[in-house]
Structure formats: C-alpha cells, structure tokens
N, C-alpha and C positions, 0 to 999 in steps of 0.2 A: 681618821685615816688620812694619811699623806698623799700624793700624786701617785706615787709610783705603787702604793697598794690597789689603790682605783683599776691601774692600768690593767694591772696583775688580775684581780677579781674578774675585770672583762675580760679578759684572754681566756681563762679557765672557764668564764660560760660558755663564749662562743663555740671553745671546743667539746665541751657538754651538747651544745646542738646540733655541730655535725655528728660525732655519733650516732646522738639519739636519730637522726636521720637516717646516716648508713645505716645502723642497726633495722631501723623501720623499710629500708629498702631489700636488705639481704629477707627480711619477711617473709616478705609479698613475693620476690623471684622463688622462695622455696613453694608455697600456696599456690604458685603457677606450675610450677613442675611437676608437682607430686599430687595437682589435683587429677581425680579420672577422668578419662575422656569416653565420653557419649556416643553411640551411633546414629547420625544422623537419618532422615529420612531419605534422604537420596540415598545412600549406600543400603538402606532397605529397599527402596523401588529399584535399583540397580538389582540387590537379587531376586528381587519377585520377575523382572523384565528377564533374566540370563535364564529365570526355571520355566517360564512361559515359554522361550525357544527352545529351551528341552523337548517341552510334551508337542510344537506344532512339529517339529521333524518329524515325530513317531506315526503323524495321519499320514497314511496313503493319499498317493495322487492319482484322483480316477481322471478319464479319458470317455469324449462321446466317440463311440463305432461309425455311428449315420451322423449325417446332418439332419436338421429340423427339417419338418417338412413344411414346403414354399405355401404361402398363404393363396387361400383362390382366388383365382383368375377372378375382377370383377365381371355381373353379368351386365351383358348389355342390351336394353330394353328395346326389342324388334316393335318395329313402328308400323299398324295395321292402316294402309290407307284407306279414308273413309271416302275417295273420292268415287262417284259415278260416275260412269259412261251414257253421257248424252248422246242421241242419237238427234241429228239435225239433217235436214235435206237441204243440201245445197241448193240455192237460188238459181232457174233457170235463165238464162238471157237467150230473148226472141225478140231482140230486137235485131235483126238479120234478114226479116223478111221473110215471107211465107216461100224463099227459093230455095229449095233442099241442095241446087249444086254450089248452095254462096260456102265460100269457105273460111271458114273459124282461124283466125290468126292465132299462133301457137307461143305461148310465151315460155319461156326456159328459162330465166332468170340471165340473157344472155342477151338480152334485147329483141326487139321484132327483128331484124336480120342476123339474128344468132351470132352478135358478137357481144363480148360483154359492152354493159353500159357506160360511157362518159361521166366521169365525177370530173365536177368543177372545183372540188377543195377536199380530195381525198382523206383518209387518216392519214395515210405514208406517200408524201408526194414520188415519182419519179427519181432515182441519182441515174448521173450518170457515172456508166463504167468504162467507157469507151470514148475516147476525144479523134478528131482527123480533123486537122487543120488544114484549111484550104492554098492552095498554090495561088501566090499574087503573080497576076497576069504582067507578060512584061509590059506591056502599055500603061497600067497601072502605075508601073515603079517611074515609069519613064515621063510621067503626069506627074510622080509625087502625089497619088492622091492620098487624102487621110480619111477612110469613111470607117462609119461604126454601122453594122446592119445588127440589129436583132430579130432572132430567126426564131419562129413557134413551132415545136414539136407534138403533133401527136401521138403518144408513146402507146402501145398494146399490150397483151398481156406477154406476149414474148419476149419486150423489152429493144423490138426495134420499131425505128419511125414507122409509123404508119403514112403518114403527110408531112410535110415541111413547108414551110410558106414562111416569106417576109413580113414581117410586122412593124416593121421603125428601120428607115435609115438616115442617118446623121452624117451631114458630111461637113469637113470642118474645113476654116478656114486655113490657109498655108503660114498665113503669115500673126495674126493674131489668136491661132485655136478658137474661136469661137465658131460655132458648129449651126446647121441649120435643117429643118430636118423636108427628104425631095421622095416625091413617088416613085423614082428610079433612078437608075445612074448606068454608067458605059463602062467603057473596058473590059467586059467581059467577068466583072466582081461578082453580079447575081447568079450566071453559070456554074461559076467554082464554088460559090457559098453553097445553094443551093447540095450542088455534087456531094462536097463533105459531111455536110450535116446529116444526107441523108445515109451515110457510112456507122453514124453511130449508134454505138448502144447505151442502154437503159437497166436500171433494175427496176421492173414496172411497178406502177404502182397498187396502193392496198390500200382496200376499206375492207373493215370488218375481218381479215382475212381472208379477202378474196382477190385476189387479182384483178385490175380493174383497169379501163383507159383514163389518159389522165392529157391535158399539157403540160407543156412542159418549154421554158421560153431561156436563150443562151443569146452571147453574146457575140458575132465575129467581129474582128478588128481588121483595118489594112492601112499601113505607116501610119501607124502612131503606137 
C-alpha cells in the first residue's frame, strides 16, 4: 500500500468511530426518554400530609363554658402563744422615811420638772427653720469692728429657744485677720446678738421618736 491508500484507510476509520459514537449517543437519549418514571416518596408523603388535613377540619372545635377553678388559698398556721403571765410585785421604796406627808416625786417620762429630758447627742439633732439676723449697731460700723460670737441654743420640743447664751467670741484683728478670742466686747454687739437669736426657730430635735431638748450651737458674724 502506497501513502495515499494509508491516508484513505484512516479517514474511513475515523469516521466509522464517530458514528459508532453518535449511533451510541442517539441510544442512551432514546433509554432516557422513554424510560418510566417513578413516584417518589415525597410526592407520597405530600398526599398522606394533604389527606391528614382533610380529616383534621372534620373535628369539631369545643370551647370551656367556666374557667378552672382557682387553686386554694394556702392555710396559714395560727401560732398558739405558749407564753405565761407572771405575776410579780413590784418593789416597794421606803426609803422616804417613816413621814407619811413626804412627797413621792412623779416621773412621766418628762423629767422631774415635766419638761422633756436634755439629750446631749440626740438621734435627729435640732435644724434650723427660721434665721434673723441681727442689726449691727452703728457704733460698731463706725469702729469697724470684725467679731465672730457663737451663740448656744437651747431648743424645746416646740422648736423655739428656750435659752441663748454666748459661748465663744473672736474678735479679729483690722489689719492682719488674725482673731483672738475676749469674755466680752462693746458696741452694743451682745444686745442685738442676743435679741435675734432668740427670734429663731427650730425643728426640735428627736430620740427615739420623741421630741426631745437638745443644743444647738450657730454662728453670728459682724464685718467680715
């Protein structure tokens, strides 16, 4: 065989191959077409699901008339007191002396002169609710004095002073402030302080919740 027979032979196979291919692919597309198709198990539970909402529509929807009834009240265990009554006799006091006209001082919880008692550090000290400040005297201004007096309050259960008294006074110097502290002083300062202080009011103080006396200690100033 010559070249150009060779050539010839392989061209007539090659196309013997494709052929045989197409041929082999028209097949297989007929085998797919024409095979049956199956029903899957979804499109079975799809109609078992569509026939089960058939038969739930068909139940009646009942309805409760009453409400339940509310559960009981828990009980609650009444507590029998086991305590007794003591009988005691109060203790006599003879110490008073065989004088039948001495007289038994009375106490009320108000003090021996039936005013409430003096607490030194109350629960609720004294505020005050009322201020009046005193008029500086003209001699004062006309002195330039600078004094500081702090003035002690006795406050009552009404909430006004009971007593006022000086406690400290500082008088300063004019020219350097430095202060020093004197048993009295002029111009007519301790009058007026005095005066005002006792103008003011209090909300009294309280132990225990009781209204109670208390002090109560504030500051006057004059120029400075």
């Amino acid at each position: 065989m010559n070249n150009d027979e060779r050539e010839n032979t392989d061209i007539v196979y090659r196309i013997r191959i494709q052929l045989g291919i197409i041929f082999a692919e028209l097949i297989l597309l007929a085998l797919f077409n024409l095979w049956p198709v199956m029903k899957s198990d979804n499109d079975f539970r799809s109609s078992q699901s569509s026939d089960q909402s058939l038969v739930l529509e068909d139940i009646p929807i009942t309805s409760q008339s009453s409400a339940p009834p509310a559960p009981p009240a828990p009980v609650v265990p009444v507590v029998v007191p086991n305590d007794q009554i003591i009988k005691e006799k109060l203790p006599q006091f003879n110490d008073i002396g065989n004088d039948k006209n001495a007289k038994v001082p009375k106490f009320n919880g108000m003090g021996g002169n039936g005013r409430a008692p003096i607490v030194g550090n109350p629960g609720r000290p004294p505020s005050v609710v009322k201020i009046v400040e005193p008029a500086v005297p003209e001699a004062a201004k006309k002195a330039h004095v600078k004094v500081e007096i702090i003035v002690n309050f006795l406050v009552g259960t009404n909430g006004a002073p009971e007593k006022v008294s000086i406690a400290k006074i500082k008088l300063y110097d004019k020219k350097t402030d430095k202060f020093k502290e004197v048993k009295t002083i002029d111009y007519g300062i301790i009058k007026v302080t005095l005066k005002a202080a006792a103008q003011w009011r209090f909300r009294p103080a309280e132990q225990n919740g009781k209204k109670v006396r208390a002090n109560s200690k504030h500051i006057f100033t004059f120029g400075i």
